[in-house]
Wavefront OBJ file of the C-alpha trace (Angstrom):
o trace
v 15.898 -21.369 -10.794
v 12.514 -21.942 -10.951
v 10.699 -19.737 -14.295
v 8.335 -16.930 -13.428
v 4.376 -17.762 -13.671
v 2.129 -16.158 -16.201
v -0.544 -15.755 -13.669
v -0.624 -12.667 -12.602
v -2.745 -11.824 -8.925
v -3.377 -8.981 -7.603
v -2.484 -8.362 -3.526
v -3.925 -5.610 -1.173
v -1.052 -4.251 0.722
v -1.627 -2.300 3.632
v 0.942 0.988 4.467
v 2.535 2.085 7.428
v -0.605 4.487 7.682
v -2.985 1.770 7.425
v -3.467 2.655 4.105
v -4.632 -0.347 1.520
v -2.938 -0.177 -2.100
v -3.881 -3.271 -4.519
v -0.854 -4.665 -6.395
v -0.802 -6.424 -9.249
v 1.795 -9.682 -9.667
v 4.612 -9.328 -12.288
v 6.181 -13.027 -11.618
v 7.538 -14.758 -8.526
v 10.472 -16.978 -9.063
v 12.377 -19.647 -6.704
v 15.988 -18.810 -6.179
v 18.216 -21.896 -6.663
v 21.006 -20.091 -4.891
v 19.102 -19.112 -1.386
v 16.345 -21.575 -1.800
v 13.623 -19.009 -1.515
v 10.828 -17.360 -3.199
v 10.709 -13.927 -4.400
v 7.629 -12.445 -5.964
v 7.707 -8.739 -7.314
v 4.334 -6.327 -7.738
v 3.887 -3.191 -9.023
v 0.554 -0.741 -7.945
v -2.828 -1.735 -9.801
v -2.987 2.212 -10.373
v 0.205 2.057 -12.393
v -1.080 -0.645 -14.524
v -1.244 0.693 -17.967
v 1.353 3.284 -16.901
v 4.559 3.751 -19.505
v 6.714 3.169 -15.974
v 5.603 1.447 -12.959
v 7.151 1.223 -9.711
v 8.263 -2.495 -9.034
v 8.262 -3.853 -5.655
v 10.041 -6.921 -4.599
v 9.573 -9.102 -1.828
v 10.595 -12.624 -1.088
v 7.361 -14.701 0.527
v 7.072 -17.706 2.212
v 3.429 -19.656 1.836
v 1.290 -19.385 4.969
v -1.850 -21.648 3.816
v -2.596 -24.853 2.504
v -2.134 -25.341 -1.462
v -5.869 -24.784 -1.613
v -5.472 -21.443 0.461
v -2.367 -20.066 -1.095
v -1.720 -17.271 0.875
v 1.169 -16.056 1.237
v 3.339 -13.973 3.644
v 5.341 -10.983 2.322
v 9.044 -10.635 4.061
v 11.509 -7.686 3.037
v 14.730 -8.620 1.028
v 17.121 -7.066 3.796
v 20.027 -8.402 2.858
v 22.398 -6.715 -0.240
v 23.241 -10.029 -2.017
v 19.684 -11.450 -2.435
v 18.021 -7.783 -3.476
v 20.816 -7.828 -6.636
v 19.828 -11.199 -7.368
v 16.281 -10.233 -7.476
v 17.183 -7.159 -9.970
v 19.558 -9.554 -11.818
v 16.426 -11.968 -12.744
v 14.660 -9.136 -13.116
v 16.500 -6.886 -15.838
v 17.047 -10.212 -17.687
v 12.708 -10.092 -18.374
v 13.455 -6.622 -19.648
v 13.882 -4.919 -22.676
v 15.622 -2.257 -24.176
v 12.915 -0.147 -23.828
v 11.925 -1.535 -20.390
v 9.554 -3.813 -21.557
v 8.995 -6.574 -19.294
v 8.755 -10.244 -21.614
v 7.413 -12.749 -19.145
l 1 2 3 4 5 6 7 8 9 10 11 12 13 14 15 16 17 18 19 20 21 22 23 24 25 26 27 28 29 30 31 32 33 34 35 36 37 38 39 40 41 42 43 44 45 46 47 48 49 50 51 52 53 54 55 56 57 58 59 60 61 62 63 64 65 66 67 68 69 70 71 72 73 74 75 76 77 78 79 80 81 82 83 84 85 86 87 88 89 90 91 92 93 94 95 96 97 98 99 100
């Protein structure tokens, strides 16, 4: 598996409603097991929140290296959304610190 990135970007997301939210990278990691990226955010507004709401998506790169842009894809399948929370949970603490 590749290890999560300590660059951290921040994404506008836009809502069903049209709505744009900017979220904020916690890591993105390769899955050795599916072969794919997964990248998980959490909202810019939650930043220096005690709990943030962590969204996970896996992404496939639309642009050139120089571009790097990225296209966001919902985990729909059971299997690959436990393996996300499996990599995840092992960057947290007992107090739900995430350790990057």
């Amino acid at each position: 598996m590749t290890e999560p990135r300590d660059e951290q970007e921040v994404f506008t997301l836009v809502d069903e409603n049209g709505n744009e939210e900017l979220y904020i990278e916690l890591m993105r990691f390769q899955s050795d097991e599916t072969g794919k990226w997964y990248i998980c955010l959490y909202p810019a507004e939650e930043e220096n929140a005690d709990e943030v709401s962590i969204q996970a998506f896996a992404f496939e790169q639309t642009g050139d290296e120089e571009d790097d842009e990225i296209e966001l894809q919902p985990i729909e399948n059971d299997v690959e959304w436990e393996m996300v929370q499996e990599v995840l949970n092992t960057f947290i603490d007992d107090e739900g610190n995430v350790n990057l």
